[in-house]
Backbone as a printed PyTorch tensor [residue, N CA C, xyz], in Angstrom:
tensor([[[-10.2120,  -6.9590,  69.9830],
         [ -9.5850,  -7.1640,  71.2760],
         [ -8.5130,  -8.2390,  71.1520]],

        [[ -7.4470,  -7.9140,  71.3780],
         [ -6.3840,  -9.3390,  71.5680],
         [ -6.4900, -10.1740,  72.6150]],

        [[ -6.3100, -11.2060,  71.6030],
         [ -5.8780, -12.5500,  72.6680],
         [ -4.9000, -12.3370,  74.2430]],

        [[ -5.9140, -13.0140,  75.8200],
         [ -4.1960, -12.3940,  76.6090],
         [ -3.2960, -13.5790,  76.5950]],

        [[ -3.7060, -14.7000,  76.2180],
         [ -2.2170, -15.5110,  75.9100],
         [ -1.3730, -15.2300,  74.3210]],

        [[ -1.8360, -14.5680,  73.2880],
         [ -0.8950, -13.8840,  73.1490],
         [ -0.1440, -12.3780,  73.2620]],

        [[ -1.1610, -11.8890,  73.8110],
         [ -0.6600, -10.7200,  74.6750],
         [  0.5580, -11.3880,  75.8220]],

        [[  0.3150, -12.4680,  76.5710],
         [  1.3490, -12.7260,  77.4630],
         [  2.4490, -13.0900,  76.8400]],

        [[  2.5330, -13.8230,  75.5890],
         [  3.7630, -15.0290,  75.0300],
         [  3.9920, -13.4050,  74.2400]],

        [[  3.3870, -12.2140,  73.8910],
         [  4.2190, -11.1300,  73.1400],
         [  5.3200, -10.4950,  74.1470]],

        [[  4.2950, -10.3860,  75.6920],
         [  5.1300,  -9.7710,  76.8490],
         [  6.4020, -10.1460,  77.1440]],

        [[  6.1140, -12.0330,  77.0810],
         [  7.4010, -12.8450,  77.2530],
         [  8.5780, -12.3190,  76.2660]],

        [[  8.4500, -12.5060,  75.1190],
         [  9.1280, -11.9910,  74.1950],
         [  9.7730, -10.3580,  74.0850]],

        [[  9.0110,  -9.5170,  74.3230],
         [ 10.1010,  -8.5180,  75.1550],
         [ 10.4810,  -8.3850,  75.7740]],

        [[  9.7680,  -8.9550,  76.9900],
         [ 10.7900,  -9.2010,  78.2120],
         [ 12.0000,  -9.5470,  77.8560]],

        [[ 11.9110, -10.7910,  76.8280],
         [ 13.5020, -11.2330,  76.7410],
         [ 14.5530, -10.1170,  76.1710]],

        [[ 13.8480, -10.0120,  75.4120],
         [ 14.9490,  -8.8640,  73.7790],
         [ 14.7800,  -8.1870,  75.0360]],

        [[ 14.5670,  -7.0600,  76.2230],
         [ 15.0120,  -6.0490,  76.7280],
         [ 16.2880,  -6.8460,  77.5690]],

        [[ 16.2070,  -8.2380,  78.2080],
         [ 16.8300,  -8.2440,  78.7680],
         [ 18.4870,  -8.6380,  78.0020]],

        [[ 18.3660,  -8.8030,  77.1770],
         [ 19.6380,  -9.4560,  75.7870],
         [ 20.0390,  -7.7300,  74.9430]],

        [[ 19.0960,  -6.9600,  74.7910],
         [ 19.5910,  -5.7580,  74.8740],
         [ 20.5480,  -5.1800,  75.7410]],

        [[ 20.3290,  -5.2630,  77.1630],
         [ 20.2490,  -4.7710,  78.3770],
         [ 21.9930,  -5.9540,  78.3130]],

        [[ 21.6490,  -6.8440,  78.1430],
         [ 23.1150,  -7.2870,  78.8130],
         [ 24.2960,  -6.8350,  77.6220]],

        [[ 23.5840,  -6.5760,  76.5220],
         [ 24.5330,  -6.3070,  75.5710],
         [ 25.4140,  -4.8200,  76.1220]],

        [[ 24.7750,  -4.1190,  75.7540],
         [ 24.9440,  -2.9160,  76.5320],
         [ 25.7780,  -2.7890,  78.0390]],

        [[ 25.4620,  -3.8890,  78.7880],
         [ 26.4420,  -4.1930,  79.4860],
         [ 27.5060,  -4.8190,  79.4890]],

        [[ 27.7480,  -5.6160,  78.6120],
         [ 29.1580,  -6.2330,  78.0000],
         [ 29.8720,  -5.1020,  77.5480]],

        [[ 29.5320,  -4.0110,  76.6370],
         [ 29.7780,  -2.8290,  76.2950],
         [ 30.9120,  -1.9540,  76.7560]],

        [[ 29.7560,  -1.6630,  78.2650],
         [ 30.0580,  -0.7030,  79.2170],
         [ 31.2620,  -1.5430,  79.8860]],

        [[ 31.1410,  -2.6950,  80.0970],
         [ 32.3730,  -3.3700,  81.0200],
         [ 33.6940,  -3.6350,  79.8850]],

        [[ 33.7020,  -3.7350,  78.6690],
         [ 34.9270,  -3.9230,  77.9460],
         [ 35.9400,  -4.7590,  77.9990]],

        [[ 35.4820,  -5.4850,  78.9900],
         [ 36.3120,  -6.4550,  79.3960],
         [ 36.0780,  -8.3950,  78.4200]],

        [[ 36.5820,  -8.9650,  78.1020],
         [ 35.9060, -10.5700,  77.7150],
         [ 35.9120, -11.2020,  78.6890]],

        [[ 36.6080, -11.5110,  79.8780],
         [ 36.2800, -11.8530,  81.2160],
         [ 35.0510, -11.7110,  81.5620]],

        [[ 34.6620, -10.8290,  81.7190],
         [ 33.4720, -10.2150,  82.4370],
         [ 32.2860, -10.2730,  81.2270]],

        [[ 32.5920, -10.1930,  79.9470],
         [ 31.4640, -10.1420,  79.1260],
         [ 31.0370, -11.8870,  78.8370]],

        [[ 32.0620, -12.5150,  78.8960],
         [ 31.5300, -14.0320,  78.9910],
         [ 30.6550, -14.4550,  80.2980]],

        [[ 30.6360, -13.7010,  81.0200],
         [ 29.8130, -13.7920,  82.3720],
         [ 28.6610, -13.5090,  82.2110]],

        [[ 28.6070, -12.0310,  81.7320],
         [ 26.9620, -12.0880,  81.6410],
         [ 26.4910, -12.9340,  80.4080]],

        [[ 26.8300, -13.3550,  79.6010],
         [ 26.3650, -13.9850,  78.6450],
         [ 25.9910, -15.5460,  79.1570]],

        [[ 26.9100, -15.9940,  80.1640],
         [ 26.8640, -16.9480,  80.6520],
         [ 25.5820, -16.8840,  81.5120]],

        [[ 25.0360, -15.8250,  81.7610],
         [ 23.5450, -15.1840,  82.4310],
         [ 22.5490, -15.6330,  81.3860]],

        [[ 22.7140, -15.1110,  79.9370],
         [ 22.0450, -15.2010,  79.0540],
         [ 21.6940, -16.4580,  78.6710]],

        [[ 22.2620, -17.3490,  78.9820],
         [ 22.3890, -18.9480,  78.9390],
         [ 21.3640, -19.5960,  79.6100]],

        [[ 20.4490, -18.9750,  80.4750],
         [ 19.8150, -19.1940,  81.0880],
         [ 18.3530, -18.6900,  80.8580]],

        [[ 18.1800, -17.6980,  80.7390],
         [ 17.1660, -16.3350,  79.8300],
         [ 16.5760, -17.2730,  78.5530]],

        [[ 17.2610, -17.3440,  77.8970],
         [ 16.5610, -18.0600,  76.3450],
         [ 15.7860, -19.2950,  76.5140]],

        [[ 16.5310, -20.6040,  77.1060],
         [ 15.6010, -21.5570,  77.4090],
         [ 14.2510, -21.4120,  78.2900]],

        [[ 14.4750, -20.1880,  79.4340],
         [ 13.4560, -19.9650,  80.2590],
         [ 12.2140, -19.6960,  79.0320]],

        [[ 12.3380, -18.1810,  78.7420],
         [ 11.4420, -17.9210,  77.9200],
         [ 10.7860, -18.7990,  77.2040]],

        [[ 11.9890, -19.6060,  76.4340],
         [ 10.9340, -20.6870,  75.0560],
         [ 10.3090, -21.4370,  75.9560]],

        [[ 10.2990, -22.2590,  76.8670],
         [  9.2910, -22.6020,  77.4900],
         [  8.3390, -22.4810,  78.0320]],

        [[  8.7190, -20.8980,  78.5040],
         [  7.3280, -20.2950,  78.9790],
         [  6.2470, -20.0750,  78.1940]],

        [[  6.5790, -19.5050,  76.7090],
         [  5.9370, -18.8500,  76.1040],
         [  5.6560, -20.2300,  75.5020]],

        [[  6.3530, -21.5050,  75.1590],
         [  5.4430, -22.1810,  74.4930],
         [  4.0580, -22.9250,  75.6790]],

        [[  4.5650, -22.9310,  77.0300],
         [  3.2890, -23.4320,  77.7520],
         [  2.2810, -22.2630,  78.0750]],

        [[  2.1420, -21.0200,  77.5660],
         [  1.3990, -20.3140,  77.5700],
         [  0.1250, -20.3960,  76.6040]],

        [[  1.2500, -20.4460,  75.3000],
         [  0.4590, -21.0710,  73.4210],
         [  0.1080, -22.3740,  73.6570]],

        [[  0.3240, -23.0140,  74.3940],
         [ -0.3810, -24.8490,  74.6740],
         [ -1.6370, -24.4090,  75.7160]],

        [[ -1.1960, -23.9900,  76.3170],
         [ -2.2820, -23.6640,  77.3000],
         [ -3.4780, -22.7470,  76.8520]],

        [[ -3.5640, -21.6240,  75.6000],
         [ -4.1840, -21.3910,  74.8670],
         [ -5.0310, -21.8970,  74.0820]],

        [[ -4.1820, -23.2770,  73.2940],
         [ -4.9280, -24.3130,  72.4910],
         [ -5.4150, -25.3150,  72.7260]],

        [[ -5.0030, -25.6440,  74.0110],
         [ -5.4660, -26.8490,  74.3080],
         [ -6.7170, -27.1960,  74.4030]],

        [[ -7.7320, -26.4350,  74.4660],
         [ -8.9390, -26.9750,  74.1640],
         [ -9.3100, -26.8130,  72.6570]],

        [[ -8.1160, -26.9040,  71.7930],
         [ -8.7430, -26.6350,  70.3100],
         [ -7.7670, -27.6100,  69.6710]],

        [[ -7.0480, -28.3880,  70.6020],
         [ -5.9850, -30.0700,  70.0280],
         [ -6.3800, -30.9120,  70.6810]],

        [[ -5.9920, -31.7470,  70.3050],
         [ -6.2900, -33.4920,  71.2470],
         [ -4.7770, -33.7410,  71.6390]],

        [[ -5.4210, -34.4850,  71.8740],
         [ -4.6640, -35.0960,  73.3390],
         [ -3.3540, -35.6710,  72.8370]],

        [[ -3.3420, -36.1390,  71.4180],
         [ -2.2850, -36.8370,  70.6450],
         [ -1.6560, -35.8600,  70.1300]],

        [[ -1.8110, -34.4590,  69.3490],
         [ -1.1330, -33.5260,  68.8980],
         [ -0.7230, -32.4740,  70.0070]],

        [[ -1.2150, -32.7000,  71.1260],
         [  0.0470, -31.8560,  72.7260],
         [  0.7320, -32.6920,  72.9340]],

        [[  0.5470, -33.9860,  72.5990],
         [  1.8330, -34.5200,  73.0610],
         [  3.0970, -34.6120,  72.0130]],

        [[  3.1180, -34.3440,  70.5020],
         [  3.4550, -34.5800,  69.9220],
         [  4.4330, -32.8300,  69.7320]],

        [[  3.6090, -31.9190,  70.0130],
         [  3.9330, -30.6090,  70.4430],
         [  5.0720, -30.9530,  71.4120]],

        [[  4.7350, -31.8130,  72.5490],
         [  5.7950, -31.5910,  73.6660],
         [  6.9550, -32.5210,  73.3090]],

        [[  6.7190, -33.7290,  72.4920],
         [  7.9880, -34.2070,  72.2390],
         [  8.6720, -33.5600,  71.8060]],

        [[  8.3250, -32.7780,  70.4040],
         [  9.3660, -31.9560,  69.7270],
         [ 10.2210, -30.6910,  70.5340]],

        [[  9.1790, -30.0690,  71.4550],
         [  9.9610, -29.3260,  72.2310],
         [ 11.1300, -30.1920,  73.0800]],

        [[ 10.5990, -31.1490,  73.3020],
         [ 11.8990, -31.5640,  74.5890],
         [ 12.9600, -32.4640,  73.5490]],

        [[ 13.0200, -32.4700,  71.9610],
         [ 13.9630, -32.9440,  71.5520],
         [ 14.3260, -31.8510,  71.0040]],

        [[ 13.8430, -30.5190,  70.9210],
         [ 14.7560, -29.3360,  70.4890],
         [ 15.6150, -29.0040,  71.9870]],

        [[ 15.3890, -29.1010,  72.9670],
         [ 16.3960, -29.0220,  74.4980],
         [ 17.2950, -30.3450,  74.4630]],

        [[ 16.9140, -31.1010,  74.3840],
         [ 17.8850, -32.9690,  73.8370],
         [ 19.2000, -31.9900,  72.8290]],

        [[ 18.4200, -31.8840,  71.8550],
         [ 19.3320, -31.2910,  70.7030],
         [ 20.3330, -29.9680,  71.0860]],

        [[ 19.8340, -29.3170,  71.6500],
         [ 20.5500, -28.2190,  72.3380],
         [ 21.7610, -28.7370,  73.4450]],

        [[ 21.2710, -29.3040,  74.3270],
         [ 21.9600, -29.8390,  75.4860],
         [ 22.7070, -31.0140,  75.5950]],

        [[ 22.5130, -31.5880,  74.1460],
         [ 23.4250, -33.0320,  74.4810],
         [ 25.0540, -32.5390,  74.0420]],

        [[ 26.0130, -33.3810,  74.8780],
         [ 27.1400, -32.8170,  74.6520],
         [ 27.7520, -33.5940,  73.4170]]])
């Protein structure tokens, strides 16, 4: 029987790829770079959602199998991979 938190963090994960498929395909169809920097500029938004979701899904999974010092050490690194991403 599978796990449903990773059944959920797998769901998350196609969810995304359909939706990055889905806009590709629509950049496509519109042919335009105007308009294809737009939805991408959509997509900008999509990726960070997900990694967070899916990693507080996998924390929320383990957390009764880490202490208290290695979730936090989990969450620093996540919020200095968004630091790292987002600093200008």
């Amino acid at each position: 029987m599978l796990n449903k938190f990773v059944m959920t963090m797998a769901g998350l994960r196609l969810l995304s790829g359909t939706i990055e498929i889905t806009a590709a395909l629509i950049m496509l169809r519109l042919n335009q770079v105007d308009k294809a920097l737009l939805v991408n500029s959509g997509l900008a938004v999509v990726g960070p959602l997900v990694l967070l979701t899916t990693t507080a899904v996998g924390l929320i999974g383990v957390a009764d199998k880490l202490s208290f010092s290695r979730l936090l050490l989990i969450f620093a690194g996540v919020g200095l991979i968004f630091f790292g991403v987002l600093k200008k």
